[in-house]
C-alpha positions as CSV (number, residue, x, y, z in Angstrom):
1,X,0.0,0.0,0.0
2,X,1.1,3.8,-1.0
3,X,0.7,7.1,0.1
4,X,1.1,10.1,-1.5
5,X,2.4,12.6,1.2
6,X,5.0,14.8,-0.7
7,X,5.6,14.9,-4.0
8,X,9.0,13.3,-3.9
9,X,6.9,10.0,-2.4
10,X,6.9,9.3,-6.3
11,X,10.0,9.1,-8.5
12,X,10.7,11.4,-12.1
13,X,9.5,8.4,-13.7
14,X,7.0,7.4,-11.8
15,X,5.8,11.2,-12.2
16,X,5.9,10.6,-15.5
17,X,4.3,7.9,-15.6
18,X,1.4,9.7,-13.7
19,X,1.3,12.7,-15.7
20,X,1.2,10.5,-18.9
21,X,-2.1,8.5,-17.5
22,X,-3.3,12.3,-16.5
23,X,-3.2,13.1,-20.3
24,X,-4.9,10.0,-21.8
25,X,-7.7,10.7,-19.2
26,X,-8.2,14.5,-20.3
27,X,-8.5,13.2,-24.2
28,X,-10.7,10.5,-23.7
29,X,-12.9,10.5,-20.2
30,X,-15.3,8.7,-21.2
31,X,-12.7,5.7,-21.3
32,X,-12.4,6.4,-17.3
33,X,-15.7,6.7,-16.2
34,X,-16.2,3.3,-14.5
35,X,-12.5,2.4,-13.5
36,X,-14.0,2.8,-10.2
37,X,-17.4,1.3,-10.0
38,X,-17.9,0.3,-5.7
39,X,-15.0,2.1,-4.9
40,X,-15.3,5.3,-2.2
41,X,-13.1,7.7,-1.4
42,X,-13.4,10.1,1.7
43,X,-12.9,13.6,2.1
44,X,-11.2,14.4,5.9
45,X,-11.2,18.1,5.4
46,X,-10.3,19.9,9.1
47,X,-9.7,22.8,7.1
48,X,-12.2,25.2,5.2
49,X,-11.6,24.3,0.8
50,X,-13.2,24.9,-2.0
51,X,-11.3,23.7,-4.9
52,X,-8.9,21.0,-3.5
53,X,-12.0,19.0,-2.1
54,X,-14.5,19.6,-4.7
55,X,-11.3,18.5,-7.5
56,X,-11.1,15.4,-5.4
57,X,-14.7,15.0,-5.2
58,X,-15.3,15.1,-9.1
59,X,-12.0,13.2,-10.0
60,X,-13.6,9.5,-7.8
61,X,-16.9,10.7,-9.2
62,X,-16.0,11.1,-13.1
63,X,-14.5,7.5,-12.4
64,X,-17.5,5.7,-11.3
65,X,-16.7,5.7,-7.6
66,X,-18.7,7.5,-4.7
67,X,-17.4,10.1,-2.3
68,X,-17.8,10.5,2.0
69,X,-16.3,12.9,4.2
70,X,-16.5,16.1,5.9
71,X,-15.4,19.3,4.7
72,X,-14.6,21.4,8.2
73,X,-13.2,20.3,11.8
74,X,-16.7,21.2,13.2
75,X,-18.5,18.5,11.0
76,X,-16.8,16.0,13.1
77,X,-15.9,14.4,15.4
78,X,-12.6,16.2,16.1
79,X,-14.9,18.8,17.7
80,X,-15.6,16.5,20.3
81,X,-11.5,15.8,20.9
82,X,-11.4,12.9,18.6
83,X,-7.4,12.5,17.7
84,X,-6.4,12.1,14.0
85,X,-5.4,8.3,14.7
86,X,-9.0,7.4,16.2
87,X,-11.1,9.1,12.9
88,X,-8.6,7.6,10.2
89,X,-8.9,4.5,12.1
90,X,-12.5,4.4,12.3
91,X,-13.0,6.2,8.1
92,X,-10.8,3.5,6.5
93,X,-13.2,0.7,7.4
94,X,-15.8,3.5,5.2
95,X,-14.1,4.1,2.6
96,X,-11.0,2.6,-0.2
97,X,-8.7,6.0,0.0
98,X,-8.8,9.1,1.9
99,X,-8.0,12.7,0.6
100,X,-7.0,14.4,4.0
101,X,-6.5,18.5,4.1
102,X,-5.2,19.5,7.9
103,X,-4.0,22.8,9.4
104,X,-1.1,21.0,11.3
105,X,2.0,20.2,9.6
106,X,2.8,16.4,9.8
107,X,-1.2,15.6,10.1
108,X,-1.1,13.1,7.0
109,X,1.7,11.3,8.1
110,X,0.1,10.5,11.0
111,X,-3.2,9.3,9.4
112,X,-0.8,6.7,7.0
113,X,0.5,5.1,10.5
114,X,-2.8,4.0,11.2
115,X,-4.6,3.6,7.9
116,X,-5.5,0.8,6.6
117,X,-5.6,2.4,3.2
118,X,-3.8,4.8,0.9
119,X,-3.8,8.5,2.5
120,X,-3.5,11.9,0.2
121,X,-1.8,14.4,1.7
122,X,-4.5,17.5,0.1
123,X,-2.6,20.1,2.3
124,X,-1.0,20.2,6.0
125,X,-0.4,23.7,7.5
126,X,2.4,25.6,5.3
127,X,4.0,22.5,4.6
128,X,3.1,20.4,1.7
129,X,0.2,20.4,-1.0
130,X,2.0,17.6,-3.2
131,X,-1.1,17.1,-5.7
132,X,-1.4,20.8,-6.2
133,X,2.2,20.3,-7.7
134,X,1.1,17.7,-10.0
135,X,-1.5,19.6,-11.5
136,X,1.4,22.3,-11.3
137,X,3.7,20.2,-13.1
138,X,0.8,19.0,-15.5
139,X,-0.1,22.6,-16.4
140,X,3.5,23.4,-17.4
141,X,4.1,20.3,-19.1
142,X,1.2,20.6,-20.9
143,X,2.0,24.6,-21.9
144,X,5.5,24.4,-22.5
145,X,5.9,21.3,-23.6
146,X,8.8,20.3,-20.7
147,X,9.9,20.6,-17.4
148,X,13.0,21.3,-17.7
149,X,15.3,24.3,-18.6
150,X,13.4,27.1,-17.6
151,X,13.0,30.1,-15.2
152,X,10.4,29.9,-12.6
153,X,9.4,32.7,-11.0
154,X,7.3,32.4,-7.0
155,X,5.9,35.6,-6.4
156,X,3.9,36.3,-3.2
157,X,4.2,34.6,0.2
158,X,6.8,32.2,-0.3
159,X,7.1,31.7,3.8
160,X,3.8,30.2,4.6
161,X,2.8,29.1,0.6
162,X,2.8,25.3,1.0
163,X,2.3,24.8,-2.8
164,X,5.6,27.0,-3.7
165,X,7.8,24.7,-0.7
166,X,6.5,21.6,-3.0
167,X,6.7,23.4,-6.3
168,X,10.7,23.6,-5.3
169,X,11.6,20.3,-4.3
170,X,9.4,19.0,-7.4
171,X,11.0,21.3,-9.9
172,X,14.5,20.9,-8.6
173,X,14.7,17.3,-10.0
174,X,14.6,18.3,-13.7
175,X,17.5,19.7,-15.5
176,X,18.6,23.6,-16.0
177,X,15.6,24.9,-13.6
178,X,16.3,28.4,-12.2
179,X,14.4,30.4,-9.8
180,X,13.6,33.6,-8.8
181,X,11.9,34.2,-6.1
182,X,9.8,37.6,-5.7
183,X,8.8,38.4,-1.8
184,X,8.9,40.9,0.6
185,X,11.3,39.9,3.3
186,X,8.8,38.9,5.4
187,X,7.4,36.4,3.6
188,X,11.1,34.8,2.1
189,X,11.3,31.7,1.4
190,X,11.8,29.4,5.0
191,X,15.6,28.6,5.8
192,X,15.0,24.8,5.3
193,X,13.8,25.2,1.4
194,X,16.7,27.9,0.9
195,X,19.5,25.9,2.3
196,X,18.0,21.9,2.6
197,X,16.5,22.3,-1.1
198,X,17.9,24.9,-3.2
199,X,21.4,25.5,-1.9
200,X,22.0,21.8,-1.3
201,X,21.3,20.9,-4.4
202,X,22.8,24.0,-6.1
203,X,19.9,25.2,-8.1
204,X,20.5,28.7,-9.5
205,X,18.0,31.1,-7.2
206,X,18.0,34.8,-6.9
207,X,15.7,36.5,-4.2
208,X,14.0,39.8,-5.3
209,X,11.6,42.4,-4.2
210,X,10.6,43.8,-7.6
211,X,8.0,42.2,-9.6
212,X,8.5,44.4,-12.7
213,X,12.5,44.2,-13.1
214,X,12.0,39.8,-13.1
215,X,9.6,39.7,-15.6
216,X,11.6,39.6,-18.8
217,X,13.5,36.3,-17.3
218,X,10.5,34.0,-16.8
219,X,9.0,31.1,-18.4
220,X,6.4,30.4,-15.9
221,X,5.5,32.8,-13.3
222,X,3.8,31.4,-10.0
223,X,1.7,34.1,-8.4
224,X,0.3,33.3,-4.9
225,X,-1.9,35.1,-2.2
226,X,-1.0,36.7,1.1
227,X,-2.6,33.8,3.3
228,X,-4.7,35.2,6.0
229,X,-5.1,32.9,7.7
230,X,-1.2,32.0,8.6
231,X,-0.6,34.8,10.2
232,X,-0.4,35.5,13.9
233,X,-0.7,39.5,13.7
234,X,-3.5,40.9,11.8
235,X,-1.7,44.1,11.2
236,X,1.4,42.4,9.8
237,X,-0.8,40.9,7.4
238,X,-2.6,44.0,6.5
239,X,0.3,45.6,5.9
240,X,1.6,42.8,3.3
241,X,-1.5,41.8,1.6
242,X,-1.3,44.1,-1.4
243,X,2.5,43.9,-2.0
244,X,2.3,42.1,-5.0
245,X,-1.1,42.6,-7.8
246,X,-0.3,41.5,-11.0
247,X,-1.7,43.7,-13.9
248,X,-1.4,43.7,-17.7
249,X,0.7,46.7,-17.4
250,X,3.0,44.5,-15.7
251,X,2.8,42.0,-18.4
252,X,4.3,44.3,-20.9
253,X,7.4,43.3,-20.6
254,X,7.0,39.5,-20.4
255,X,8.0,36.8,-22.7
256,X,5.1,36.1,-24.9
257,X,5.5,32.7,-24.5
258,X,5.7,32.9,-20.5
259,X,2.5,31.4,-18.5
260,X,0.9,32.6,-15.2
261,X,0.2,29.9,-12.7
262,X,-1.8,30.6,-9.7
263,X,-3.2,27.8,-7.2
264,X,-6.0,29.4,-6.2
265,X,-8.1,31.2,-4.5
266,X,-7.2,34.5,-5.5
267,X,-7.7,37.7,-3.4
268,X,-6.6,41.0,-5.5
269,X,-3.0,39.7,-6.1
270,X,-4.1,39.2,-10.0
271,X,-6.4,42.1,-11.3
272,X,-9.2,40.4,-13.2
273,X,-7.8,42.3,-16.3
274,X,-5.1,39.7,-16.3
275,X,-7.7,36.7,-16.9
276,X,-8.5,37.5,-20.9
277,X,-4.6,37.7,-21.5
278,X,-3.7,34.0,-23.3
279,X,-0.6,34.1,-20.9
280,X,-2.8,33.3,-18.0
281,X,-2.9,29.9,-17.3
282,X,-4.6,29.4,-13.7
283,X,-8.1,28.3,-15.1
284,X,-6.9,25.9,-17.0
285,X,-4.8,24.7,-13.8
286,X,-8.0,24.2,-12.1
287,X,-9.0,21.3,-14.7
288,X,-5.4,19.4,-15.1
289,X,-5.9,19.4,-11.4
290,X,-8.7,16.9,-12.1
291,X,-7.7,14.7,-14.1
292,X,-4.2,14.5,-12.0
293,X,-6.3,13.4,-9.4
294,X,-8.1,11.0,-11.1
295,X,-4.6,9.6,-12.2
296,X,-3.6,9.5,-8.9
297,X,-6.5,7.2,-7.4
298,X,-6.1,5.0,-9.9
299,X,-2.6,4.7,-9.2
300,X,-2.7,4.1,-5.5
301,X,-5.3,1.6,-5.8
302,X,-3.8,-0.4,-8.4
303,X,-6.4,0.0,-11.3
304,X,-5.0,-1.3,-14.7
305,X,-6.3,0.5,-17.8
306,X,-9.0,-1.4,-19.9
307,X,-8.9,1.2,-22.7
């Protein structure tokens, strides 16, 4: 039995094994829509999403299977002091595979000790997001036509983003990546991506505070929102929400070729302007995110193909 708790729980090739299986799904669904017949898969959400879950949702759905779950902390049981060990216990005797989104780091690693089936790891604390970087790494794929040999620019809040720490050690495996990474100093990247990551690994990475003066150098540029919710002082947050919005005047001096990813949800940091540019990819991200996950489940449960 497998996992999926970071995205280096699966190999390049195994990745591209994935990704490959991602893209025969998105050009012929029908093919996939019974894989999955008497299969369930539950939803442990203890933190409040909209896309993540729902993605999840219709990827077991589109493949014939049928979805349980809760989608806040307060929907179960863990409001009555339930520990993450007890409910995973108790839901995998429910359900095939469990999608699990918590607001403490390490959360999903807990759940695999004591599940008896496959856990997803769909988001713990500012840690890791690993299958928002495989619709990440789908998107790009998909738009560039590689994954390798290109600059990446993070711009946002690269401290608490958990989809930019997984993003990194993803990317970092493919040959001639380069980084920039756009912040205020606040939100920098944390020491452990910097030096663990980036500097162990000697991957080229410059850290900027100017949007404007990066833009010429990117292939893909990664916007992401000032996250609320992880910080500890309202005013510090307040004060850093609107450092970085994306606008088309911005864009002037971007490659024409050069895509905007965004995971999603977006506050103000991309002015709606932005969306009817070609350059802006972070729709589209929202439906490779589905059919990665449908990928994905098959994968961890062992379904062959029939098609």
């Amino acid at each position: 039995m497998r996992h999926m708790l970071k995205p280096l729980d699966f190999s390049v090739e195994e990745t591209a094994e994935l990704l490959s299986l991602a893209g025969r799904i998105e050009k012929n669904r029908a093919a996939y829509a019974k894989v999955m017949e008497g299969k369930k898969l539950a939803t442990l959400f203890y933190e409040p999403s909209t896309r993540t879950r729902l993605s999840f949702e219709a990827a077991m759905l589109n493949l014939g299977g049928s979805v349980l779950g809760f989608q806040s902390a307060d929907a179960s049981s863990a409001s009555k002091g339930e520990s993450v060990a007890d409910t995973v216990r108790v839901v995998s005797c429910y359900a095939d595979i469990i999608a699990m989104r918590h607001p403490k780091e390490g959360a999903p690693m807990v759940a695999s000790e004591f599940s008896r089936v496959p856990i997803i790891n769909a988001g713990d604390g500012g840690h890791q997001h690993p299958t928002q970087t495989l619709t990440d790494l789908m998107t790009i794929q998909s738009l560039k036509g590689r994954l390798d040999h290109m600059t990446v620019g993070l711009c946002g809040d690269l401290k608490f983003g958990r989809t930019v720490h997984s993003l990194i050690s993803s990317l970092i495996r493919y040959p001639g990546i380069r980084f920039v990474l756009i912040s205020p100093p606040e939100l920098r990247i944390p020491g452990y991506i910097r030096e663990d990551v980036l500097e162990k690994n000697r991957i080229p990475f410059t850290e900027v505070d100017s949007l404007e003066a990066s833009m010429p150098d990117l292939d893909i540029l990664y916007m992401t929102r000032v996250q609320k919710e992880r910080f500890f002082n309202e005013e510090d947050y307040i004060r850093l929400k609107d450092s970085y919005i994306l606008t088309e005047e911005k864009l002037k001096n971007a490659k024409e070729d050069m895509f905007i990813l965004h995971p999603l949800p977006r506050v103000n940091e991309i002015a709606v302007e932005v969306d009817k540019d070609p350059r802006a990819a972070y729709f589209k991200q929202v439906q490779y995110g589905v059919y990665v996950r449908m990928a994905l489940i098959m994968k961890l449960l062992e379904v062959k193909e029939t098609c």
